[in-house]
N, C-alpha and C positions, 0 to 999 in steps of 0.2 A: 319610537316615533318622535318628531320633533315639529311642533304646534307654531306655524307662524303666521305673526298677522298681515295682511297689505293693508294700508291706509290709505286712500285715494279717494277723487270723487269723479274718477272718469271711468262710467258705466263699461265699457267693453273691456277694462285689464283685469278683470275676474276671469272673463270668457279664454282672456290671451295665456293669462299664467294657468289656466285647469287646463290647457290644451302642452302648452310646451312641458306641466310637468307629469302630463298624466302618468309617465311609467313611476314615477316615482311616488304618486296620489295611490297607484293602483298595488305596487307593492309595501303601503302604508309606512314608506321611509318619511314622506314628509305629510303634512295635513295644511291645511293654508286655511284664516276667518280672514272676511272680510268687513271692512268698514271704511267710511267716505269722510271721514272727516276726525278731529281730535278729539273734541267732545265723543263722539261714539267709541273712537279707540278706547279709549281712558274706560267706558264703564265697560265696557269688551274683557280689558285687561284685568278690571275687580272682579268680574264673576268669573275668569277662565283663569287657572294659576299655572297652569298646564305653558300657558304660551313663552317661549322661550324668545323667538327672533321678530322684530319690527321690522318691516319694510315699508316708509310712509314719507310719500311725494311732500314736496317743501313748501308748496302754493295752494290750498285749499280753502274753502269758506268755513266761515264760525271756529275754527280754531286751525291753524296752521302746522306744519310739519316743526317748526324749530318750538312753537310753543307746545305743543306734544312733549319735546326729545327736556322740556324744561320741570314737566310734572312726573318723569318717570321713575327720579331718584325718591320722590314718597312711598314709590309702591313697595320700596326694600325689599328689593329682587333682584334676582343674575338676571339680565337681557342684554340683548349686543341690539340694537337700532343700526338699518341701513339706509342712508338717507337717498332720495331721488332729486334730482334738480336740472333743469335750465344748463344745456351745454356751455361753459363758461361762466358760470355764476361762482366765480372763484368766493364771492362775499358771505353767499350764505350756507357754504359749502364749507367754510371756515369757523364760520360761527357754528356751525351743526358738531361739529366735531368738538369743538369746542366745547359744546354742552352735552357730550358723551358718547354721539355716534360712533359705530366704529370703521365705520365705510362709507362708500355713497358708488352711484352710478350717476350718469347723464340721460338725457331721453337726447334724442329716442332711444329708447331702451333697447340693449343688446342683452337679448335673455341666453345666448352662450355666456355672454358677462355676470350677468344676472345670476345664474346658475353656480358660479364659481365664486362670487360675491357673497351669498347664502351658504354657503358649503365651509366658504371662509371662516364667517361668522359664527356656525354651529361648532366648529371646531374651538374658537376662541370661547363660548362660552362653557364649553363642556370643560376647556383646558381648566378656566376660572374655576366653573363648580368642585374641580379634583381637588385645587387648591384650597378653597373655603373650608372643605371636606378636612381634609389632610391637615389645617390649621387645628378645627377642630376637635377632630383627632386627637392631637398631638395636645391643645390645650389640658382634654381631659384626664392623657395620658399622668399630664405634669401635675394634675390637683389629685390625683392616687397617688403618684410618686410621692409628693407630697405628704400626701393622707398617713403613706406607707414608712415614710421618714419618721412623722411625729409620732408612731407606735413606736418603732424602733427608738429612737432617742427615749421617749419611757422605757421602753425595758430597760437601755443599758442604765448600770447604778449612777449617781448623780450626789447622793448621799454616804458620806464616807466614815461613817461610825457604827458599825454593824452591832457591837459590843457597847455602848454607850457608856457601860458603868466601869468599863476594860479602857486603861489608857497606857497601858505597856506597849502601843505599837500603833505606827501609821499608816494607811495603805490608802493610793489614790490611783487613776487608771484614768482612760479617755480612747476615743476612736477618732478614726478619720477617714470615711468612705469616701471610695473613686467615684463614684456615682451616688444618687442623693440617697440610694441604700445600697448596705454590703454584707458581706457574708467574716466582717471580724470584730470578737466581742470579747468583751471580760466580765468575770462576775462574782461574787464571794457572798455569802452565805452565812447565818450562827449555825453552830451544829452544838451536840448536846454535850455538857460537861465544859459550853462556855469556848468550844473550838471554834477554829472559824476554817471555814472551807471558800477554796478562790479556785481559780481556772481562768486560761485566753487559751481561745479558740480561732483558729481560718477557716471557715468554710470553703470547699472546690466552688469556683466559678463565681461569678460579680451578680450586682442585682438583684432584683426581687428572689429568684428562686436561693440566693443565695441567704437571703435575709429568712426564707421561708424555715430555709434547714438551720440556721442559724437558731432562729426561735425555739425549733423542736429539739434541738440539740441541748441547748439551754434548760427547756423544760424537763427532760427526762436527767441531766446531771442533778440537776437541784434534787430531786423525786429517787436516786439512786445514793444520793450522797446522807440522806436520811437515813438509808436499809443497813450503809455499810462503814462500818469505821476506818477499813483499808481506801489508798487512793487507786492500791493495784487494783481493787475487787470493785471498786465505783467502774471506773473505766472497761472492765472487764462486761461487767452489766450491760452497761450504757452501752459500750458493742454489740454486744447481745440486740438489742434493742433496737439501734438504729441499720442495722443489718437486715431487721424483720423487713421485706415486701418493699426493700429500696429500689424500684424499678427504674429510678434517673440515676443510680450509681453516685450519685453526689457521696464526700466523707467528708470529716473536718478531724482535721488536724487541732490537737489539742493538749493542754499540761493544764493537770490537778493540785493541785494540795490543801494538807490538813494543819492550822498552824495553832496549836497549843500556846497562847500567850504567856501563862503561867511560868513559862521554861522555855520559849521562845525556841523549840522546838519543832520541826517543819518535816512530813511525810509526801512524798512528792513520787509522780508518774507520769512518765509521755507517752504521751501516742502520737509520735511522728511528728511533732513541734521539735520549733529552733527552741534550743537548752536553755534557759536562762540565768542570766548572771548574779553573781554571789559578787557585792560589794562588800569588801570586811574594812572594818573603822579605818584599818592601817593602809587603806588603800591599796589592797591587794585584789585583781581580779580574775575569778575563777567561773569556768563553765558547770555546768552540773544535769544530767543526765540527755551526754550528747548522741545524736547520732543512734537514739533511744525509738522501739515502739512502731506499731503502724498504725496509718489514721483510722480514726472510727467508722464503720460503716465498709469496709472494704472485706476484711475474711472475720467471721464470728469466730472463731478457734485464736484468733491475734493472743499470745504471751503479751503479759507486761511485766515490767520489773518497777520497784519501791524503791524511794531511796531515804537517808534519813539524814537533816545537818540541824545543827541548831546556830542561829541566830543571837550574836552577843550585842551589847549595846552599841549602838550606831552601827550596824551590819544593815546591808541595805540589799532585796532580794529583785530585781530585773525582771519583768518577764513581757516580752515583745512576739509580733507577726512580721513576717519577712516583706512587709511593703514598707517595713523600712529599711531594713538590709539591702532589698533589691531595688531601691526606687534609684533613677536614674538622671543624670544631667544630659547636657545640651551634646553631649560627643559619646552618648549610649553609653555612660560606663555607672557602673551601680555605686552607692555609699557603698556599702561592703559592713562586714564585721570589725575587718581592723580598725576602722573607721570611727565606726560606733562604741568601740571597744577605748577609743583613745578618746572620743566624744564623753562619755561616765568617769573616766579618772580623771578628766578634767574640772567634774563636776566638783566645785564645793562642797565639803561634807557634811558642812554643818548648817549647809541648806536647807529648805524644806523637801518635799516633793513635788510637790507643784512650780519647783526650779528646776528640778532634774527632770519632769517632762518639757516642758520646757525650753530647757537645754537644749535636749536630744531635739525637739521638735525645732526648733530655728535650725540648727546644724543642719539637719536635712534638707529644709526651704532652702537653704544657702548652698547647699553642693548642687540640689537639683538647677535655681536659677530659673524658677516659674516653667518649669515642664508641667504639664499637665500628669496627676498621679494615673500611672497604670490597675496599683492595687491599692486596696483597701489598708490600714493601718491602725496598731492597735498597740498601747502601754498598758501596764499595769506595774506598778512598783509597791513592796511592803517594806517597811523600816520601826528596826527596835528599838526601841527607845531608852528602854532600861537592863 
């Protein structure tokens, strides 16, 4: 039902509007108060919060129709005002509107006009309220997003000395969601006897649910990578695991390993992850366990395979999500591998890492040419020092 006021001080337009609207008084589509003057409107308006549309003649005593339409923006409230005036009174007709009406009629009053004038106006305020709605919304939408970001950004690592008393080796990583959260992560670990355990991971699908599985996926590596000194038998687990009572089918694709600094020795497992690259001092570039594995969460019975290299000084260990291989410029065509492939033997060797992200990361702003990112995006690099 929609509550409107009439303002007037001419005794018979109560009688005139309950009679032209009664089908619609009687099917409680509309309800009409009435009052004769501004002063009454005005305290009408404070006790009744209900009333959505004005309809209030221009010429009245003790407070007028335009000084009404001038007190209404205090009451911070949706209302549409339809002003009545003097057939020709282009002046205050202008001025009303002016101060926020959103229509008007002439007298004598054509209540077919009338009728369609109000009908107008409920529509125009109901449109407003979706919109206020819908702002609001969407504001509080943005302060979770938000909220959901700055958990996310703590979880991923930020601190790059796992080993602190260990300086045979550097490792550094970063993300870069398509949305202000996403479903790609990295993360590394001390495990016992002084190893250090890492992984990047893609989560299926963008967004919050993707950051959801993201986290659980995270948690259960970390909690598996404790039980088991294999990467095959982590991963093996951890499917186990994320398989239990997956009723959104979400998996994430993901590569492990265990890296011995002592001997710069690296055991490493995929599950269905892009292979990562093996930088050797001499600038040679090699893939390593390609085309390897299914993502986690998809069949509990998944094989995985081990693999095992060691790391000599200045060998330098890759490991990426495909929203960078796949990300795309202005004529749909993806960076690619060979791309990225010729992006790292470009790199400096005797760089740090945090040049060879870097690197790679302008190279791709540069191919894409400000396209907006499809996917999520994610480095991690480890390098021997000794």
């Amino acid at each position: 039902m929609t509550k409107i006021l009439i303002v007037d001080d001419e005794p018979d337009l109560e009688l005139l509007i309950k009679q032209k609207f009664a089908k619609h008084l009687k099917s409680k589509e509309l309800e009409f108060v009435f009052a004769s003057n501004g002063f009454e409107a005005l305290k009408t308006l404070h006790k009744d919060l209900d009333i959505n549309i004005i309809l209030t003649d221009i010429n009245m005593p003790e407070m007028d129709g335009l000084a009404l339409l001038s007190h209404l923006p205090e009451l911070n409230r949706i209302m549409k005002a339809i002003i009545v005036s003097a057939y020709g009174d282009m002046s205050n007709i202008r001025k009303a509107m002016n101060r926020g009406a959103c229509d008007f009629i002439t007298k004598p009053i054509d209540f077919k006009d009338l009728e369609i004038t109000i009908f107008n106006a409920i529509e125009q305020y109901l449109t407003q309220k979706k919109s206020i709605e819908a702002q609001s919304t969407l504001s509080h939408l943005e302060k979770e997003l938000s909220i959901a970001r700055s958990i996310q950004e703590s979880i991923i690592p930020h601190q790059f000395t796992p080993i602190p008393e260990i300086h045979s080796f550097e490792i550094l990583g970063t993300t870069v969601p398509a949305q202000q959260v996403g479903g790609d992560f990295f993360d590394f670990f001390k495990l016992a006897d002084n190893r250090l355990g890492f992984l990047i991971g893609d989560v299926s699908g963008k967004g919050i649910p993707a950051a959801l599985f993201m986290t659980m996926t995270r948690a259960v590596m970390r909690t598996v990578a404790q039980r088991y000194n294999s990467p095959q038998d982590c991963l093996k687990e951890a499917n186990r695991i994320l398989c239990m009572d997956n009723d959104t089918s979400m998996f994430v694709t993901l590569l492990y390993g265990i890296l011995n600094p002592a001997t710069g020795e690296i055991q490493l497992s995929n599950a269905g992850h892009n292979p990562p690259y093996l930088l050797a001092a001499d600038r040679t570039l090699s893939e390593i366990a390609r085309n390897e594995g299914v993502p986690l969460g998809v069949d509990e019975n998944t094989p995985f395979m081990e693999h095992r290299i060691r790391l000599n000084k200045s060998d330098c260990l890759i490991l990426y999500t495909d929203g960078i291989t796949e990300a795309t410029n202005l004529q749909n065509e993806q960076y690619g591998r060979p791309r990225l492939e010729e992006t790292i033997r470009n790199w400096p060797k005797d760089d740090s890492l945090a040049s060879l992200l870097n690197h790679i990361l302008e190279d791709v702003h540069q191919f894409t040419g400000g396209v907006l990112l499809y996917d999520d995006m994610a480095l991690f690099c480890l390098k021997q020092l000794v």
